[in-house]
C-alpha positions as CSV (number, residue, x, y, z in Angstrom):
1,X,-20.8,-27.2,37.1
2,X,-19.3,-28.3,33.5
3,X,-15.8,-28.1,34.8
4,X,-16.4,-30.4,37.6
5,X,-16.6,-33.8,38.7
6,X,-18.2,-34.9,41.7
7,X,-16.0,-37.3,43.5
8,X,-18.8,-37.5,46.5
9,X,-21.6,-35.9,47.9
10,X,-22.5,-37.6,51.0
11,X,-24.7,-36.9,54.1
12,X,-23.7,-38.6,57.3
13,X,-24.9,-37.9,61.1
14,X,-21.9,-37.8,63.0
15,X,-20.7,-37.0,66.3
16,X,-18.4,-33.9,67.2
17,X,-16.3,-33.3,70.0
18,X,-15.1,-30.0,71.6
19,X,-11.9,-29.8,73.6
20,X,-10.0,-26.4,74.4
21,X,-7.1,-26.0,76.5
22,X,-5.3,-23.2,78.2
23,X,-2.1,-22.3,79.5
24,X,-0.6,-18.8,80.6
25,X,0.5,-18.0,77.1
26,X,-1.7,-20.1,74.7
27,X,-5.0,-21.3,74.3
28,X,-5.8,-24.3,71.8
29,X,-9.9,-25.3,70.6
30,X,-10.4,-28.1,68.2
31,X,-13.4,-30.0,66.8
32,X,-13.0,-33.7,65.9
33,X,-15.3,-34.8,63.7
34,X,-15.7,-38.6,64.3
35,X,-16.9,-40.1,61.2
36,X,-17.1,-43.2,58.4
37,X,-16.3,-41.3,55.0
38,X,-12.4,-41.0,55.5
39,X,-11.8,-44.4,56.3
40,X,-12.5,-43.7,59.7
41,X,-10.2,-40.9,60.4
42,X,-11.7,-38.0,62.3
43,X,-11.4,-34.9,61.1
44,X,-9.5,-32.6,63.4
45,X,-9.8,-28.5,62.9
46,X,-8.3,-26.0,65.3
47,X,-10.4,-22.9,65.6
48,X,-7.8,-20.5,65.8
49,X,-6.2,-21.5,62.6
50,X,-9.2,-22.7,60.8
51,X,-6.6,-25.3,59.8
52,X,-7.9,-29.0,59.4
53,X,-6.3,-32.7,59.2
54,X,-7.1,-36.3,58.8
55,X,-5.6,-37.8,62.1
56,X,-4.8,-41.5,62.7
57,X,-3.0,-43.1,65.1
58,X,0.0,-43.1,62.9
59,X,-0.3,-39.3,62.4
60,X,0.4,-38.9,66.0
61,X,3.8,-40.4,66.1
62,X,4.9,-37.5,64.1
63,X,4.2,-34.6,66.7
64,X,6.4,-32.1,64.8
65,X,4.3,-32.1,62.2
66,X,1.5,-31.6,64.4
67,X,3.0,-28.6,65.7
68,X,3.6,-26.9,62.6
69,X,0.0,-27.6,61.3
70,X,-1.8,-26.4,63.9
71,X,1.2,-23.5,65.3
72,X,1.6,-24.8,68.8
73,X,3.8,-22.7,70.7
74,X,5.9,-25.5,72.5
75,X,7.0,-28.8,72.2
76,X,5.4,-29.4,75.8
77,X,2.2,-28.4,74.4
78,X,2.4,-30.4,71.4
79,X,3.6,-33.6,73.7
80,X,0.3,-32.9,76.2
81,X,-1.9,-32.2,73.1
82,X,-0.6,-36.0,71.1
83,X,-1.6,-37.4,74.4
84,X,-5.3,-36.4,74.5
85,X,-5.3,-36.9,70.9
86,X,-4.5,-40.7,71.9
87,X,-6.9,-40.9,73.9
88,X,-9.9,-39.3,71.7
89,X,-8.6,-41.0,68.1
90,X,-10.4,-44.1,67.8
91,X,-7.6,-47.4,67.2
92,X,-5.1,-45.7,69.4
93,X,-3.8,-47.3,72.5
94,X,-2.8,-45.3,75.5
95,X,-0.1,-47.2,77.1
């Protein structure tokens, strides 16, 4: 390891959510990894993509960007995904 340097190496229990969603074309399954070492942000992936992000309330005001990261088909899907995001992102209010 001489031509690294370790920024952090940290061990932290967390807790994971699971959500998947269907429709007649599409299916979407993410983890969110709820925990303290990113300032609090959870760590969304989608398993289809394998494609992660660091999502914040603020994040989700920007669904296009959503959409592109994580290749969701519509913009209804992307609306109906920002919502549960909302709801499962710690600091957002639903309202």
């Amino acid at each position: 390891m001489d031509n690294l340097v370790k920024i952090y190496d940290e061990h932290e229990n967390v807790t994971v959510r699971f959500a998947g969603f269907a429709t007649h074309l599409s299916r979407y399954d993410f983890a969110i990894v709820y925990t303290n070492l990113f300032y609090t942000k959870p760590l969304v992936t989608c398993m289809q993509t394998g494609r992660s992000i660091l999502l914040d309330p603020i994040d989700l005001e920007d669904s296009e960007s959503l959409r592109k990261m994580f290749r969701i088909e519509t913009t209804n899907h992307t609306e109906d995904l920002v919502q549960f995001f909302k709801e499962a992102i710690p600091g957002t209010h639903v309202g």
